[in-house]
C-alpha positions as CSV (number, residue, x, y, z in Angstrom):
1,X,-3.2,27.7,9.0
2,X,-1.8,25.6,6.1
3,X,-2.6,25.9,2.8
4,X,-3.8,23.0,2.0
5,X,-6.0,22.5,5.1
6,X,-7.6,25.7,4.2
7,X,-7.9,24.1,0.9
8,X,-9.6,20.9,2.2
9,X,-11.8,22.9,4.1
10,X,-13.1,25.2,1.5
11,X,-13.5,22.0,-0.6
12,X,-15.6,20.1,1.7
13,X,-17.4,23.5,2.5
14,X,-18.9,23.2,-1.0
15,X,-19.7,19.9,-1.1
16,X,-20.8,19.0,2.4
17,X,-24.7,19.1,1.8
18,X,-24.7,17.0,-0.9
19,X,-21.1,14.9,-0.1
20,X,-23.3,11.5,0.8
21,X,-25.4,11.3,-2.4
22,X,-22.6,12.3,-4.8
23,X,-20.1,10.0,-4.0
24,X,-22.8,6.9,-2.6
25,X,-21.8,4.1,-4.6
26,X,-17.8,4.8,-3.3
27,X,-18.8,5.3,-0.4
28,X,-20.9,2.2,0.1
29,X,-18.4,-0.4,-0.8
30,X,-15.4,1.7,1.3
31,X,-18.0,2.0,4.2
32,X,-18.4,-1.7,3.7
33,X,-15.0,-2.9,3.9
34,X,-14.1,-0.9,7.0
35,X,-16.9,-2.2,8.5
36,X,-15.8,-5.7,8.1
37,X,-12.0,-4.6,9.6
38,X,-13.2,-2.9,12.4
39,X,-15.5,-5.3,13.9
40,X,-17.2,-2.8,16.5
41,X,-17.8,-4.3,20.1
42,X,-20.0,-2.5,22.8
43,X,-16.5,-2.5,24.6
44,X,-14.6,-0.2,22.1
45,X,-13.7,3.0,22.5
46,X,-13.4,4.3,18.7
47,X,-11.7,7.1,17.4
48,X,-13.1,7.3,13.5
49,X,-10.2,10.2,12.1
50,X,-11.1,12.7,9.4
51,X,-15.1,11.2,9.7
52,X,-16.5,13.7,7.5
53,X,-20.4,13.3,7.4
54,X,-20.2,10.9,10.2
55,X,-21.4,8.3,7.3
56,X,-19.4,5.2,9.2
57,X,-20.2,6.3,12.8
58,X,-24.5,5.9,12.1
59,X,-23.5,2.4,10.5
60,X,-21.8,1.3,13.8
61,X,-24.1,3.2,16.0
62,X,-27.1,0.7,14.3
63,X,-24.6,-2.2,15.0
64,X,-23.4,-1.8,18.2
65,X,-23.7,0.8,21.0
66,X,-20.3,1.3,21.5
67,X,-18.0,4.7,22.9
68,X,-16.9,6.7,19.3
69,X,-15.1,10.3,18.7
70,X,-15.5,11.5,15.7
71,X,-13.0,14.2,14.7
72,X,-12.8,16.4,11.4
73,X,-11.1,19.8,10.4
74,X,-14.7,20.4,7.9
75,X,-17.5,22.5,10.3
76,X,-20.0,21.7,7.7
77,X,-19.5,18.2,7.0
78,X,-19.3,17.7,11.1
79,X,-22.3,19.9,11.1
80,X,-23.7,16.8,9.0
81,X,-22.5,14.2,11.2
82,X,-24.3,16.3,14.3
83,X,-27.6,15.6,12.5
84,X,-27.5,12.3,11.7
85,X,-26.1,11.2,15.0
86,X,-28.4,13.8,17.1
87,X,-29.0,12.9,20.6
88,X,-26.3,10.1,20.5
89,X,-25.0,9.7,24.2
90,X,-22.4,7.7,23.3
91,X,-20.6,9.8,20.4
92,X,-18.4,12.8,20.5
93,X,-17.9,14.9,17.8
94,X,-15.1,17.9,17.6
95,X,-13.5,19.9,14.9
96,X,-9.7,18.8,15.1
97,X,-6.6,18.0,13.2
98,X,-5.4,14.7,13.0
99,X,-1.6,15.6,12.9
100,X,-2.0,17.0,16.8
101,X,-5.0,15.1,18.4
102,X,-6.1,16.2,21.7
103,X,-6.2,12.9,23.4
104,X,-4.8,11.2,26.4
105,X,-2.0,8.2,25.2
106,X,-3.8,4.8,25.1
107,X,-7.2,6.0,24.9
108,X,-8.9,4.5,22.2
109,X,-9.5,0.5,21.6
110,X,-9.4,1.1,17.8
111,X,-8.9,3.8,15.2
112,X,-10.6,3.9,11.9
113,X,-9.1,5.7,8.4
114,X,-11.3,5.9,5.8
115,X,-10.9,7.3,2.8
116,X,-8.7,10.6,3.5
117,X,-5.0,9.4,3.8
118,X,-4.2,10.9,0.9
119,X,-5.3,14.2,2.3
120,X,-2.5,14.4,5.4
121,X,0.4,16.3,4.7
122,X,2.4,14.8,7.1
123,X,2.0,11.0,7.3
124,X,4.1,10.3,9.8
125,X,3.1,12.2,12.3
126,X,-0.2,11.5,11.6
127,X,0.5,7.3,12.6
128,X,2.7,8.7,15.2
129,X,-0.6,9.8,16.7
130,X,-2.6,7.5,16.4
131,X,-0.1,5.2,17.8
132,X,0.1,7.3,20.3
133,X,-3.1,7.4,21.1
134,X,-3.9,3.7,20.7
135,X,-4.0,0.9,23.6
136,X,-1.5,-1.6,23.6
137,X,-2.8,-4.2,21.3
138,X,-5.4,-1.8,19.9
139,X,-6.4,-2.1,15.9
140,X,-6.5,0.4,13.1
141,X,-8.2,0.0,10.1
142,X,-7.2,1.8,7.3
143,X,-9.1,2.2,3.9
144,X,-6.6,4.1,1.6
145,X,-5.9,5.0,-1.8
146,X,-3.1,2.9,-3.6
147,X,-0.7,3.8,-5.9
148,X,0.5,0.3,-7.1
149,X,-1.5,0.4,-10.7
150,X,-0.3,2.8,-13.4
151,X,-3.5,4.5,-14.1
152,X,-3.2,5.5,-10.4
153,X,0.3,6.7,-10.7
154,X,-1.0,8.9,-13.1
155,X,-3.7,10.1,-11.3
156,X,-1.8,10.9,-8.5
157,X,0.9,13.0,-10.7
158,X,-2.0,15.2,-12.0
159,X,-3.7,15.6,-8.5
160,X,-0.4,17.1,-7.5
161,X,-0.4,19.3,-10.6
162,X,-3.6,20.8,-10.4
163,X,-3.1,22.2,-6.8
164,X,-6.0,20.5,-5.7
165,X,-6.5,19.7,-2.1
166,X,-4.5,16.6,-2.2
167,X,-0.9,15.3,-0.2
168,X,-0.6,12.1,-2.1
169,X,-1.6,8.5,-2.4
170,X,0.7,5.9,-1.5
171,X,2.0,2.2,-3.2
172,X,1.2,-0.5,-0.4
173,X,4.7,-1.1,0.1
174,X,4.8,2.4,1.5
175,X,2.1,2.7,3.5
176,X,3.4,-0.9,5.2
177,X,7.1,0.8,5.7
178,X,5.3,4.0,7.2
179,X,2.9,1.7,9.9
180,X,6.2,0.0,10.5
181,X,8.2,2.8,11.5
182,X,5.1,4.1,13.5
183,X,5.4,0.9,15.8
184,X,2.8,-0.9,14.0
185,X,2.7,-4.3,12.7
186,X,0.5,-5.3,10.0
187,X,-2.0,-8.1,10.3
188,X,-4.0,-7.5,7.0
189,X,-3.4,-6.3,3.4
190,X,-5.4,-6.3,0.4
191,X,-5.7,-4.5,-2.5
192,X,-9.0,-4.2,-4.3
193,X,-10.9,-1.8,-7.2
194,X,-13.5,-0.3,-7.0
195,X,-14.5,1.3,-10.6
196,X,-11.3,3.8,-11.4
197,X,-10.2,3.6,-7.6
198,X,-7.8,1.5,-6.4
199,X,-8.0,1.1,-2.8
200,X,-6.1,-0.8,0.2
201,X,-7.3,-2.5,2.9
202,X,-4.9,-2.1,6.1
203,X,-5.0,-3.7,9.4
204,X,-3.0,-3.4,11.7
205,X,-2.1,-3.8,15.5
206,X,-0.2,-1.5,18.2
């Protein structure tokens, strides 16, 4: 296993139980914005990547009664997402990686990212898969931490230096080339603040 994976999940070991509460306010308005991207229909069949405490899957579960997978490489913030979303028929939760997911091409309607971009190593084959793993004409809705400002360019230079379990935010001129190069074409960009973060709205179509 990777070094940093084992550091991400170590991390989010410790702060599973109390993740939700912590970081609420964030989490809220992220939660929020994705929300108004994704636009859940009872038709979709939604992949929400890295999904953590299964925060964003309960608040389309009580919208819509739609198909989701929701994948992590954290047993105890998935352990999390299994209690709140007990007894759901409709969602499937599994421990996974998104760099290799173990799904049939064309599978899913739309794909959610929220909130841990800046936690994949390897980018590109990250959007690979989940272009991949996208219908033709699917959507993916990406919340992601942007590097445009220089406070954030900062941050992201001492992130790196302090070894913690971090791969690196992007400006949104990257993150469009990257979607790009992953057969994607971008429908919707906006950057926004929320306190210190600065954040990027992304979506975008197979």
């Amino acid at each position: 296993m990777h070094s940093k994976t084992e550091k991400i999940q170590k991390e989010y070991a410790r702060l599973a139980q109390k993740y939700d509460e912590h970081w609420r306010v964030y989490l809220e308005a992220t939660h929020k914005h994705a929300m108004e991207m994704l636009e859940p229909e009872k038709s979709d069949r939604i992949l929400d990547a890295s999904a953590g405490t299964g925060l964003l899957a309960g608040m389309i579960r009580r919208q819509v009664p739609c198909e989701l997978s929701l994948i992590d490489i954290s047993d105890e913030m998935l352990s999390v997402a299994r209690n709140r979303l007990a007894n759901d028929p409709f969602t499937r939760i599994r421990k996974m990686d998104v760099h290799a997911l173990d799904y049939p091409d064309a599978y899913f309607s739309k794909i959610v990212c929220l909130n841990s971009f800046h936690f994949y190593e390897n980018p590109e084959k990250v959007l690979s898969e989940f272009s991949r793993v996208l219908k033709k004409s699917g959507k993916l809705v990406m919340v992601a931490w942007c590097r445009d400002p220089w406070h954030f360019r900062l941050f992201d230079v001492a992130m790196r230096i302090t070894q913690r379990p971090y791969a690196g935010s992007h400006t949104s001129a990257e993150l469009q080339r990257l979607l790009k190069v992953s057969g994607f074409t971008v429908s919707k960009s906006r950057r926004w603040s929320h306190r210190f973060w600065s954040l990027l709205n992304i979506q975008a179509e197979k």
